[in-house]
Backbone as numpy.savetxt, mean C-alpha at the origin, in Angstrom:
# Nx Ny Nz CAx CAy CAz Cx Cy Cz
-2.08 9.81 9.78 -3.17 10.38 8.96 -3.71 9.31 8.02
-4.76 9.31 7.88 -5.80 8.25 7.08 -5.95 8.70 5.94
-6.20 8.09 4.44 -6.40 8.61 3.91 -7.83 8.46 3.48
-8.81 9.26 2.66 -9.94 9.29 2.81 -10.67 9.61 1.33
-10.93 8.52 0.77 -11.92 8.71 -0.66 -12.82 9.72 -0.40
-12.81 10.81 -1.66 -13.63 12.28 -1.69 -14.96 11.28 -2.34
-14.60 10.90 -3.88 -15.60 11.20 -4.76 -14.59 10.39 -5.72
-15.17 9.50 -6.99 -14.31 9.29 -8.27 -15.41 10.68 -9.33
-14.42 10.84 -10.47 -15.33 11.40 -11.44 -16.79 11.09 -11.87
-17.09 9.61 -11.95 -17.97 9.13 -12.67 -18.86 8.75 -11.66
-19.02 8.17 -10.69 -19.75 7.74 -10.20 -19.40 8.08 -8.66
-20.57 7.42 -7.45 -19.92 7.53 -6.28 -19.38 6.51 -5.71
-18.89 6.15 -4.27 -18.23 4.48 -3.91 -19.19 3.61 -2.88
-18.86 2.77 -2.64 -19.59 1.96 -1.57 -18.56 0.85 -1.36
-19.01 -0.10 -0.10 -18.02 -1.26 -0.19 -18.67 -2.38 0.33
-18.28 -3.40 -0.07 -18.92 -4.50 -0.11 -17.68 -5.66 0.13
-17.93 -7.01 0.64 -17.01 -7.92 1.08 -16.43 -8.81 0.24
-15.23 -8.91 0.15 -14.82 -9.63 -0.78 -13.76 -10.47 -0.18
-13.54 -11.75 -0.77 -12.37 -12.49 -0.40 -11.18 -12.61 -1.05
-10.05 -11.95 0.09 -8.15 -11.58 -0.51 -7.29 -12.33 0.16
-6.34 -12.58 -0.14 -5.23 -12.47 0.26 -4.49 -11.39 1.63
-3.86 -12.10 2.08 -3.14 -10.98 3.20 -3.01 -9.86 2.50
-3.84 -8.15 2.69 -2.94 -6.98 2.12 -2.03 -6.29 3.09
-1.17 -5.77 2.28 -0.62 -4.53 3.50 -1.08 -3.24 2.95
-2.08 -2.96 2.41 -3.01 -1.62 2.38 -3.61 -1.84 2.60
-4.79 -1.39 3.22 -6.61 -1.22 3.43 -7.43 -1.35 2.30
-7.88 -2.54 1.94 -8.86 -3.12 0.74 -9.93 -1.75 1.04
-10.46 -1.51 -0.29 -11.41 -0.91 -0.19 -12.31 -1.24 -1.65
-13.23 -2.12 -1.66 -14.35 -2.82 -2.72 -14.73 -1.33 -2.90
-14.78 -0.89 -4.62 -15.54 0.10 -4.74 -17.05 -0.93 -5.22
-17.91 -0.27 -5.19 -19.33 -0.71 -6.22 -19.79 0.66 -6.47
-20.01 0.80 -8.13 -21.15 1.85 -8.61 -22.30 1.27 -8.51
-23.20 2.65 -8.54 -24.15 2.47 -8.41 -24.89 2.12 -9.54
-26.55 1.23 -9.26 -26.77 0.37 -10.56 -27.12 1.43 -11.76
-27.03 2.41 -11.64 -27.04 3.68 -12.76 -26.07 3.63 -13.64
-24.75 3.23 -12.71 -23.78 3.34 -13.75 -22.86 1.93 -13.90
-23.47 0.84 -13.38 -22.51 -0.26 -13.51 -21.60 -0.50 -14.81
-22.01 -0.25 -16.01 -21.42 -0.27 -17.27 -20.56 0.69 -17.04
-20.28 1.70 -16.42 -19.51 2.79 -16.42 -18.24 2.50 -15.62
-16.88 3.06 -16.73 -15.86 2.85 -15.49 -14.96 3.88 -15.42
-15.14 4.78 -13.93 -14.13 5.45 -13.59 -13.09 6.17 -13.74
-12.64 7.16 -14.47 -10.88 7.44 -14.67 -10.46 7.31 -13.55
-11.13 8.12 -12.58 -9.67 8.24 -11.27 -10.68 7.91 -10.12
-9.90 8.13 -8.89 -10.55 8.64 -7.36 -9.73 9.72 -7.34
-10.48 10.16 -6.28 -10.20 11.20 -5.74 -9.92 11.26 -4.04
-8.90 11.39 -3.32 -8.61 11.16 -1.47 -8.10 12.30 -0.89
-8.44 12.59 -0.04 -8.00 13.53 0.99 -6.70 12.77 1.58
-5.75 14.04 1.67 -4.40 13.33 2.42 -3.93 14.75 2.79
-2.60 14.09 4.30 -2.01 15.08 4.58 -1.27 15.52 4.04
-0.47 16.59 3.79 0.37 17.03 2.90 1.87 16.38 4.25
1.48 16.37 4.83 2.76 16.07 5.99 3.01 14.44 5.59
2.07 13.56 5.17 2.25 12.32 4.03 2.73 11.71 3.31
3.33 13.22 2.28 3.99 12.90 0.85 5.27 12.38 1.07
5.72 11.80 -0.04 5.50 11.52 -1.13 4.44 10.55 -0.91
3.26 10.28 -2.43 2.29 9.62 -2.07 2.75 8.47 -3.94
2.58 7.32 -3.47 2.42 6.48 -4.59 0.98 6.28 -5.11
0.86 6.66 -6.54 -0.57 6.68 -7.19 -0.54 5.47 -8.27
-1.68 4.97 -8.70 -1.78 4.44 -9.84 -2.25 5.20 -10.76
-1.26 5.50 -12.08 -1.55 5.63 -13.57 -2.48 4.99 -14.48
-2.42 5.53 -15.52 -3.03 4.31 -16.30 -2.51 2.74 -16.65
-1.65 3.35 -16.20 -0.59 1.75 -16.82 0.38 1.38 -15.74
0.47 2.39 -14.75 1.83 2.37 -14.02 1.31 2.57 -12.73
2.73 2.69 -11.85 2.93 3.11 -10.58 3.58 4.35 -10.33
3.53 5.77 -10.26 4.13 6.73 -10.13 4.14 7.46 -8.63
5.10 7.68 -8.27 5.40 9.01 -7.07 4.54 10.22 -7.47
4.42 10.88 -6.46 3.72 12.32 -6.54 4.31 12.71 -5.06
3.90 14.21 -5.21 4.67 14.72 -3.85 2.74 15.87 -3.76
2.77 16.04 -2.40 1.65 17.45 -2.03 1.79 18.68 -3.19
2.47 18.60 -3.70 2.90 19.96 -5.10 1.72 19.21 -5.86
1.13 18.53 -5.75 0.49 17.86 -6.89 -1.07 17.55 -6.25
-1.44 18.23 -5.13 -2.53 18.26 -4.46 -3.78 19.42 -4.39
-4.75 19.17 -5.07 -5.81 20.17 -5.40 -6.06 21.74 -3.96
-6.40 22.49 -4.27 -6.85 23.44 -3.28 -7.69 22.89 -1.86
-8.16 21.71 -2.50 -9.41 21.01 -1.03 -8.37 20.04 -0.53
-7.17 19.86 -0.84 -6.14 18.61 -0.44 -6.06 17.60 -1.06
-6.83 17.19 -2.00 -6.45 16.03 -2.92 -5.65 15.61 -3.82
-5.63 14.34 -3.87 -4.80 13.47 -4.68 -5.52 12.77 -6.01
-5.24 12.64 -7.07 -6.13 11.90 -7.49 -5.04 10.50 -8.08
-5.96 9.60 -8.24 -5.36 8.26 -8.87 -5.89 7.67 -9.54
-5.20 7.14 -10.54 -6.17 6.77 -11.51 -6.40 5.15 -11.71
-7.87 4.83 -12.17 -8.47 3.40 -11.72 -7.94 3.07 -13.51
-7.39 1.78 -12.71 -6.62 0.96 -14.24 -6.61 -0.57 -14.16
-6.50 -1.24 -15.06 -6.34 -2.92 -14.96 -4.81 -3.24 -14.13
-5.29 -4.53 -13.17 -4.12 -4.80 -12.74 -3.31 -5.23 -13.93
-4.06 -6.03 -14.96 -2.76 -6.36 -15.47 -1.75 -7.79 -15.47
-2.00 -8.07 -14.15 -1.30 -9.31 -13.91 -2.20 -10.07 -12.24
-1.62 -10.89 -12.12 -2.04 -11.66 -10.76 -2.07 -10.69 -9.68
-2.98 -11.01 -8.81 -2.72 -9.70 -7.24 -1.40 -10.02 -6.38
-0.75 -11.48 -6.57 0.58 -11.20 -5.93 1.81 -10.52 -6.54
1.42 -10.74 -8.05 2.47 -9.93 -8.41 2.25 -8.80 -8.62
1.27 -8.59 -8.49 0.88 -6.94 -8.40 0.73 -5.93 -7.33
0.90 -7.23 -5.83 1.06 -6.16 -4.56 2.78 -6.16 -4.14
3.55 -7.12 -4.75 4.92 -6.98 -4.73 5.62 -6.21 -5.91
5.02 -5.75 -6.80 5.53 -4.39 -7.74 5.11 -2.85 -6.68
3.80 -3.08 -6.11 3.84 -2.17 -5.20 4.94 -1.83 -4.26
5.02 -2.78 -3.01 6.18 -2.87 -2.74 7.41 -2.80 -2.70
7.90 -2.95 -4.39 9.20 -2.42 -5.19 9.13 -0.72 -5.00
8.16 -0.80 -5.40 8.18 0.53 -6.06 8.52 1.90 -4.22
7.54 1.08 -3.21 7.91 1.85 -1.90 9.73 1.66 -1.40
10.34 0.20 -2.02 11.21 0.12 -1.14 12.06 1.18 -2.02
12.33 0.49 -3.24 13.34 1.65 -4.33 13.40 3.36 -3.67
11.91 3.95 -3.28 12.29 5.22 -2.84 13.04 5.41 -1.53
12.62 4.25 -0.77 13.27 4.32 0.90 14.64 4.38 0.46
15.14 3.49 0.28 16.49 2.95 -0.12 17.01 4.54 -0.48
16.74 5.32 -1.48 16.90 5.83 -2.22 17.15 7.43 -1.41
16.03 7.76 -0.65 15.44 8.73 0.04 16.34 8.24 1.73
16.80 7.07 1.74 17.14 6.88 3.18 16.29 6.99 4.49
15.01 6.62 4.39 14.12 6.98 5.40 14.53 6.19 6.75
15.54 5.08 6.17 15.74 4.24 7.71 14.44 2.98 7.99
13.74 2.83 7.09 12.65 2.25 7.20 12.71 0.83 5.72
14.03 0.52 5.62 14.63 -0.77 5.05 16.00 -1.59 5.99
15.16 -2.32 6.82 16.44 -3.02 7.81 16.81 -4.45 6.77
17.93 -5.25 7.09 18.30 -6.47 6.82 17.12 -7.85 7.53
17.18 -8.75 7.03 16.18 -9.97 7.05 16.82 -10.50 8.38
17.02 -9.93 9.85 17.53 -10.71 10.31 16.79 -10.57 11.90
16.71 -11.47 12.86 16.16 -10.28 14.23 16.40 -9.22 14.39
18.03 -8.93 14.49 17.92 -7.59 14.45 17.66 -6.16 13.60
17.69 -6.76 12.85 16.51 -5.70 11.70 15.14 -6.25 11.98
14.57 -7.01 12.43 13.29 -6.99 12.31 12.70 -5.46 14.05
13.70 -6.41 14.92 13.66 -5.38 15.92 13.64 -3.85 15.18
14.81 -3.52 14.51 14.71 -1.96 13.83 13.40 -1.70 13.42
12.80 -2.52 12.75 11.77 -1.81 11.65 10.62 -2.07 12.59
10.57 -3.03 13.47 9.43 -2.55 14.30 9.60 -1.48 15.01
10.94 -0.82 16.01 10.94 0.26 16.43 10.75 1.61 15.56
11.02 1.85 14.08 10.81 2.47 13.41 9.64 3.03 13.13
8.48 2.20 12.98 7.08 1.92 12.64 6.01 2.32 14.10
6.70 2.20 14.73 6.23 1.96 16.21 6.63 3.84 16.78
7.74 3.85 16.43 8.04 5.52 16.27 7.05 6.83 16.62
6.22 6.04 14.62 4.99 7.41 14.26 3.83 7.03 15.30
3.45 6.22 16.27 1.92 6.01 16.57 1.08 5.67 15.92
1.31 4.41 15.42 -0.09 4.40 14.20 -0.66 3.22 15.11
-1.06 3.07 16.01 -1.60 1.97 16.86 -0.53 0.38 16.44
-1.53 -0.76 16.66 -0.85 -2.10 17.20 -0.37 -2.11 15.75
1.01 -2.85 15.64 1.12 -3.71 14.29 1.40 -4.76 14.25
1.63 -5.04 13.12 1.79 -6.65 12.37 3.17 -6.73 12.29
3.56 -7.85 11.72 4.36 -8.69 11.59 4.01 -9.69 10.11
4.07 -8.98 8.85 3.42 -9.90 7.32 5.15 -10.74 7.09
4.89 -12.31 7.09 5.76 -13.10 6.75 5.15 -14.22 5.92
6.17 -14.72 5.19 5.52 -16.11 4.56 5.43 -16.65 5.21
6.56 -17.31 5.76 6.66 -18.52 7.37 6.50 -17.77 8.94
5.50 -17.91 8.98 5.23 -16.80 10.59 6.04 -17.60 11.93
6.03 -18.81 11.32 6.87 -19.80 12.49 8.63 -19.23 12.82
9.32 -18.33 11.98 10.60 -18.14 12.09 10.98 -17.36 13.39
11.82 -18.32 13.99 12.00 -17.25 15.32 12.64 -16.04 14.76
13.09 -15.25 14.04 13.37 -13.89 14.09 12.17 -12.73 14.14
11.04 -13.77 13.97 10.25 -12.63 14.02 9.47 -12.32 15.19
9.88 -14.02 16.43 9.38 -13.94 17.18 9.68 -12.50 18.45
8.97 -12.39 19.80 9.45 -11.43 20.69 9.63 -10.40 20.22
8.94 -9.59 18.93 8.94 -8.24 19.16 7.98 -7.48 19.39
6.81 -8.27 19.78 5.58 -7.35 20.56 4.11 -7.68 19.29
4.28 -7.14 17.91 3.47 -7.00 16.96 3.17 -8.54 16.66
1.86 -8.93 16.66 1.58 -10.65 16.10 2.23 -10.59 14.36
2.22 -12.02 14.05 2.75 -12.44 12.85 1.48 -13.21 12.33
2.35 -12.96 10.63 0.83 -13.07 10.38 1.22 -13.87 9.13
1.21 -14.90 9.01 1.46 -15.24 7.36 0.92 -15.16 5.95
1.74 -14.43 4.97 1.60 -13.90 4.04 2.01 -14.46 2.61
1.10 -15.08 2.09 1.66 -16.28 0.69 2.32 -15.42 0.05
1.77 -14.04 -0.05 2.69 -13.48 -1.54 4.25 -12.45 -1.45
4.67 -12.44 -0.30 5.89 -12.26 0.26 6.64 -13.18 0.16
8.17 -13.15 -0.58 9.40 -14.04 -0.62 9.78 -14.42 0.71
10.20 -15.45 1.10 10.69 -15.72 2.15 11.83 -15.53 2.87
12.64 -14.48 2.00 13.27 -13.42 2.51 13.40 -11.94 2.56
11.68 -11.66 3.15 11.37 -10.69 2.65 10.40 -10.53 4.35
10.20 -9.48 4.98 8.88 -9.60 6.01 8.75 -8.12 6.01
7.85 -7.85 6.86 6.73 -6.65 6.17 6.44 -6.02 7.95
6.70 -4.62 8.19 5.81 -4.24 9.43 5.30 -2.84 9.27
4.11 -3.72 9.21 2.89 -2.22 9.13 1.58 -2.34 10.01
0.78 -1.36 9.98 0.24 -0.56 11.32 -1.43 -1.93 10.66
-1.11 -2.26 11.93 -2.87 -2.81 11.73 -4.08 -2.46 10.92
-3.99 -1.14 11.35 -5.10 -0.39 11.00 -4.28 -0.25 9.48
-4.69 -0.84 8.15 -3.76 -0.34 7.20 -4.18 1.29 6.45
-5.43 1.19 6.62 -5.62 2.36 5.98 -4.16 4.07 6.52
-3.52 3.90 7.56 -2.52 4.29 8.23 -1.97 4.87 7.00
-1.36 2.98 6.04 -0.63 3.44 4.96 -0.71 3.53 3.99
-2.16 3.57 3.28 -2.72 3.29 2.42 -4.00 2.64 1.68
-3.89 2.67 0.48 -5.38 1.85 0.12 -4.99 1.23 -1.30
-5.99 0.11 -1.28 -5.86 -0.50 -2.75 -7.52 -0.97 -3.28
-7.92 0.27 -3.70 -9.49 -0.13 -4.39 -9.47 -1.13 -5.53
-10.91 -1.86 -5.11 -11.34 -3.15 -5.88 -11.90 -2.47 -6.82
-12.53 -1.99 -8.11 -13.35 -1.63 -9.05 -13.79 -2.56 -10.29
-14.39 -3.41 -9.33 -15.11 -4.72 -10.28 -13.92 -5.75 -10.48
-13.10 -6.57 -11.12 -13.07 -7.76 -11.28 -11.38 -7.66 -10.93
-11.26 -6.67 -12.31 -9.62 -6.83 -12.43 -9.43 -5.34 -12.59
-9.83 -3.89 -12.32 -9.64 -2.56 -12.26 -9.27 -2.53 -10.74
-8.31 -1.85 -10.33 -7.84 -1.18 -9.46 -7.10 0.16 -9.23
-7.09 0.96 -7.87 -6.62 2.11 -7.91 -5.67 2.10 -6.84
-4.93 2.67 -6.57 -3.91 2.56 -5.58 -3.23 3.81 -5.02
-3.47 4.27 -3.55 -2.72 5.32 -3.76 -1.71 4.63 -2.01
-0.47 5.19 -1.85 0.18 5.03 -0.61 0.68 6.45 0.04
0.33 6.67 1.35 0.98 7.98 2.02 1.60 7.32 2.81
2.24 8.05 3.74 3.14 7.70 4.94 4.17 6.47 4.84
4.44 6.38 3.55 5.38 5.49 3.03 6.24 5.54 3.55
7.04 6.56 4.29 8.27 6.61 5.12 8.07 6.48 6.30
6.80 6.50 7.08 6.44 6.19 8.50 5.91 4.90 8.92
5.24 4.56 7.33 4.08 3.26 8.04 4.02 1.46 7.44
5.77 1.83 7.06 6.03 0.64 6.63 7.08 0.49 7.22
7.96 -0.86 7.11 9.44 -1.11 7.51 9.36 -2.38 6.62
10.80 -2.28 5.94 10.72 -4.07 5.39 11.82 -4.40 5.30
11.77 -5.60 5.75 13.14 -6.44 6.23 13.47 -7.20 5.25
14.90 -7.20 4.17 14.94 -7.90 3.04 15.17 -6.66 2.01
14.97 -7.60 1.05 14.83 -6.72 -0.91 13.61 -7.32 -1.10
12.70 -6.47 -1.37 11.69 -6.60 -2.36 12.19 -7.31 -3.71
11.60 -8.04 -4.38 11.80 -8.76 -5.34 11.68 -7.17 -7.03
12.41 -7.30 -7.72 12.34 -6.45 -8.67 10.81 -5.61 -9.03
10.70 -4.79 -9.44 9.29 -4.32 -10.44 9.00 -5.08 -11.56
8.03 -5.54 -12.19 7.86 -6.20 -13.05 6.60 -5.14 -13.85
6.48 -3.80 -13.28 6.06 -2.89 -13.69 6.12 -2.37 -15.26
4.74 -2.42 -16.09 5.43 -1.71 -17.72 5.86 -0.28 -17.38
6.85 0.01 -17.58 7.09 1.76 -18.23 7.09 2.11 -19.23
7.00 3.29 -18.98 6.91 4.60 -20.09 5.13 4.78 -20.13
4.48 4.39 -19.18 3.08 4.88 -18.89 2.66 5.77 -18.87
């Protein structure tokens, strides 16, 4: 299941091209319209499956879990548009923390060891739900463990190098990470237990709490 921007409060979305870094969510450039460019956003608003949850949202300040208990009458989620805060690598590997801590936690089976044969696991894992072709996100794409398991490799600067990543091509699968002008972003993740696998420890949260 995809997830799918309704509407933000303030304005409506559009998208436009921008140049990133390897993501493992589906970039999505918001632009308001020139009515409201001065204007910024509290939240979005996305359609998701409830078969999805748990879904990771952005706060004002934070990264929080939510479960479908927390989904409007039309199916939505909302998330709220906030400053990253810090650099985009360290801010897509607090993401990351924040998915593996629940796997781990929740036991989804979808955290193997850094080795071929965990990489084999987490591609069969991922490969499981049907989310079409995947990847292979590594720093060093040259490492034979990641070679021979079907999904291309792809190298990824802001992944530790004992750390690799398998998610569904199509990322929107597992998510999204809206652009909202320079340094505002929104973030929400579904299928966190289907549409990731990661081989390794995520490097700590460097996340503020009490948001």
């Amino acid at each position: 299941m995809r997830a799918r921007v309704e509407r933000s409060r303030v304005f409506g979305t559009g998208c436009s091209e921008v140049d990133v870094r390897v993501p493992f969510l589906k970039l999505l450039p918001i632009k308001p319209p020139a009515s409201a460019k001065n204007v910024t956003p509290l939240y979005l608003e996305f359609h998701v499956d409830a078969a999805t949850s748990p879904f990771l949202v952005s706060s004002s300040r934070d990264l929080v879990w939510v479960t479908d208990e927390q989904m409007d009458e039309a199916g939505r989620i909302r998330a709220a548009v906030r400053s990253m805060g810090k650099e985009p690598d360290e801010f897509n590997r607090d993401v990351l923390s924040a998915i593996e801590v629940l796997a781990r936690t929740a036991e989804w089976g979808n955290v193997q060891p850094h080795t071929r044969a965990g990489v084999a696991q987490a591609v069969a894992h991922v490969q499981t739900y049907g989310l079409g072709d995947l990847e292979i996100l590594a720093l060093d794409e040259t490492k034979k463990i990641y070679q021979g398991h079907g999904p291309s490799v792809i190298q990824c600067s802001w992944l530790p190098s004992a750390v690799a990543l398998v998610v569904p091509k199509e990322r929107d699968f597992l998510g999204v990470l809206g652009q909202v002008g320079k340094d505002l972003v929104v973030v929400l993740v579904h299928n966190a237990a289907r549409g990731i696998a990661i081989c390794g420890k995520a490097p700590a949260s460097t996340t503020e709490k009490g948001a």
